[in-house]
C-alpha positions as CSV (number, residue, x, y, z in Angstrom):
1,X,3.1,118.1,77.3
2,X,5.1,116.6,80.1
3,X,3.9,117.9,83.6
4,X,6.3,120.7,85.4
5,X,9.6,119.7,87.4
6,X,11.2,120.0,90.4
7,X,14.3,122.7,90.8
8,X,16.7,120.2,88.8
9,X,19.8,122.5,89.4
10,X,19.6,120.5,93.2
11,X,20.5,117.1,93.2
12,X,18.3,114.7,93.8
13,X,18.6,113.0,96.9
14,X,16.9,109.6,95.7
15,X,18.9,109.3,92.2
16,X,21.8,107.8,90.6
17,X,23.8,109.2,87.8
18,X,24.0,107.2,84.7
19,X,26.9,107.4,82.2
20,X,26.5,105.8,78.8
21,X,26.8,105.5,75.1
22,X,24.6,104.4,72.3
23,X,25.6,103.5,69.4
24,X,23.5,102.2,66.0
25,X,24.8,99.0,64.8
26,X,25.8,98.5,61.1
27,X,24.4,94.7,61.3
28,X,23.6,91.7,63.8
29,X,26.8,90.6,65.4
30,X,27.7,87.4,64.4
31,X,27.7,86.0,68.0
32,X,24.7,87.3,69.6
33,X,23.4,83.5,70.4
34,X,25.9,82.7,72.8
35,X,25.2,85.6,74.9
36,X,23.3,86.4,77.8
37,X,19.6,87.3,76.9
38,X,17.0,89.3,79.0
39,X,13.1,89.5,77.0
40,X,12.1,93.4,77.6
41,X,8.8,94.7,77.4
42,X,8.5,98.9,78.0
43,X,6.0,101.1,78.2
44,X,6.5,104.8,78.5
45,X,3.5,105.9,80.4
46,X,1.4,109.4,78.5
47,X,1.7,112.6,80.3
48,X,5.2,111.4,82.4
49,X,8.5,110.9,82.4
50,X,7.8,107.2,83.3
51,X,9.5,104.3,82.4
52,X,7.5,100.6,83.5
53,X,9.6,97.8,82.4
54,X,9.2,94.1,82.6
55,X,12.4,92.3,82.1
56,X,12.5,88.2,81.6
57,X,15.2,86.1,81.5
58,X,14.2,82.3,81.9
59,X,12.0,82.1,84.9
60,X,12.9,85.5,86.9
61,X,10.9,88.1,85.7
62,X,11.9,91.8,87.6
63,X,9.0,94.8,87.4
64,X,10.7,98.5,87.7
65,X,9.2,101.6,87.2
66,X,12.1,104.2,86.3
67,X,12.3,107.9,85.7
68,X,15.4,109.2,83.8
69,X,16.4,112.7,83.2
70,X,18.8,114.5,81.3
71,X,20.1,117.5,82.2
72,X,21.6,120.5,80.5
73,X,25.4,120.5,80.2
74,X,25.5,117.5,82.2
75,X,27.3,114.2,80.6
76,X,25.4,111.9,82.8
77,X,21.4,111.3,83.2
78,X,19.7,110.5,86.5
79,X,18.0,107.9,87.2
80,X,15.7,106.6,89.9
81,X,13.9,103.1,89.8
82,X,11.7,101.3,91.8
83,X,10.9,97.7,91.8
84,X,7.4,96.1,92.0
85,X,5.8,93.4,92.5
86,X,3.7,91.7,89.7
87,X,0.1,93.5,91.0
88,X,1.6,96.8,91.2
89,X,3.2,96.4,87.5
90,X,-0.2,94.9,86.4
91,X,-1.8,98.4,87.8
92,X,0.8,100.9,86.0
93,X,0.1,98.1,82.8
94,X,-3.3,99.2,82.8
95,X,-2.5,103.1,82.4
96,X,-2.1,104.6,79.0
97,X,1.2,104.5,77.3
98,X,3.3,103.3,74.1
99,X,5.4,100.1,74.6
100,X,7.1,97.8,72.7
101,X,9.6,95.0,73.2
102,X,13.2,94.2,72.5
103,X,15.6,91.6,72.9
104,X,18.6,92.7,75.1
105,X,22.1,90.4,74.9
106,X,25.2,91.1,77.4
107,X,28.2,91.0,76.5
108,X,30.5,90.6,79.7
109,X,31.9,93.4,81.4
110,X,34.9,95.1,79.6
111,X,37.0,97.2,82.5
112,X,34.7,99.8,83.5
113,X,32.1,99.5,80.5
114,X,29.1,96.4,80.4
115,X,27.5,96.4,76.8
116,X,23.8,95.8,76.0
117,X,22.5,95.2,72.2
118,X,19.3,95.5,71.9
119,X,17.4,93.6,69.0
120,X,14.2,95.5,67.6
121,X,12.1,94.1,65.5
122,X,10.2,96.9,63.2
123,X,7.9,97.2,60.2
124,X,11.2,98.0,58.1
125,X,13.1,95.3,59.6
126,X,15.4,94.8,62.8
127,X,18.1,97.3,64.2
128,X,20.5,96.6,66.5
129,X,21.4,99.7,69.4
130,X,24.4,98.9,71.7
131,X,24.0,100.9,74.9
132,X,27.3,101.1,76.6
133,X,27.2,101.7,80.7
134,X,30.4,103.4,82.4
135,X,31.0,103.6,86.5
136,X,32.5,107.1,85.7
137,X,32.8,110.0,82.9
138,X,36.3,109.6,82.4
139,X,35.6,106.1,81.8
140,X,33.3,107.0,79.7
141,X,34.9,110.1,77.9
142,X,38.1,107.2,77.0
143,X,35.6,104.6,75.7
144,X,36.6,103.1,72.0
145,X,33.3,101.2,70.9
146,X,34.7,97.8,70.0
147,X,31.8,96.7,66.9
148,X,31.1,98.3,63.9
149,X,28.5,100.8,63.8
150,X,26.8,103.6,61.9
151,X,27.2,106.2,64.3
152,X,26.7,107.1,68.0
153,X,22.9,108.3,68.8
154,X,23.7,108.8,72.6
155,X,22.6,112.2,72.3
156,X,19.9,111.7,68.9
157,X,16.5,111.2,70.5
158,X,15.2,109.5,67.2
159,X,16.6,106.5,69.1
160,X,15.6,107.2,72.5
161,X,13.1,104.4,74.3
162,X,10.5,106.9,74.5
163,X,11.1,107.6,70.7
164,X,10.5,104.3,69.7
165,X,7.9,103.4,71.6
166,X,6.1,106.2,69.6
167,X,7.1,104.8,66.4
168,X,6.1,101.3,67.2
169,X,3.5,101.0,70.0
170,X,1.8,97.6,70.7
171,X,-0.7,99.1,72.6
């Protein structure tokens, strides 16, 4: 049981709105090694809403701890984040949570859309979610997804973070 919220029909002061699309990949696309690639490690800690994530891409590592909301009738989530510093991630590390990790690959910005696939790696094999990231709904609302995929599970929470951190937890 999550803990109680705040009056969410008021807009919070210290968060951003977040437009995308997911979408569940039919295969690996064939050019995935020539793209951008950030290591991802998250852990949904028990009893929040609360996201920590440590994100690697050669040397730079970045810490964020990130809550993200979805509201009734409302196309967008919100999101706020903060970033910490290694000690402070190692704290929130040590709370209880389910984590797992992915591989995330950029493709580069598209107009108004930047797409992430992320590569998971599970008991059954790999799957391949493209998230899609829009500056505004109408931009998003227009959006043709350019790859083939199996179908869009922006609003299916069997393919939310939090979902499959559940399924395949390596804490």
């Amino acid at each position: 049981m999550l803990p109680s919220e705040i009056n969410h029909n008021k807009r919070w002061k210290y968060a951003q709105r977040e437009f995308e699309r997911r979408f569940l990949l039919e295969e690996r696309p064939a050019n995935l090694k020539n793209l951008d690639l950030k290591q991802i490690e998250d852990k949904y800690l028990d009893g929040t809403r609360l996201r920590l994530r440590k994100a690697s891409k050669g040397n730079e590592v970045q810490y964020k701890l990130t809550k993200k909301l979805s509201l009734a009738n409302e196309p967008a989530n919100w999101v706020s984040t903060i970033y910490l510093s290694q000690e402070e991630y190692e704290f929130f590390r040590s709370l209880s949570g389910k984590s797992y990790r992915k591989c995330r690959y950029y493709i580069k910005k598209q107009g108004e859309a930047s797409i992430g696939i992320d590569e998971i790696k599970t008991q059954q094999g790999t799957i391949y979610l493209a998230e899609v990231e829009f500056e505004s709904l109408e931009s998003m609302e227009r959006y043709q997804f350019p790859l083939a995929f199996l179908k869009e599970v922006t609003e299916d929470g069997f393919y939310s973070g939090f979902a499959i951190a559940q399924r395949l937890s390596q804490d």
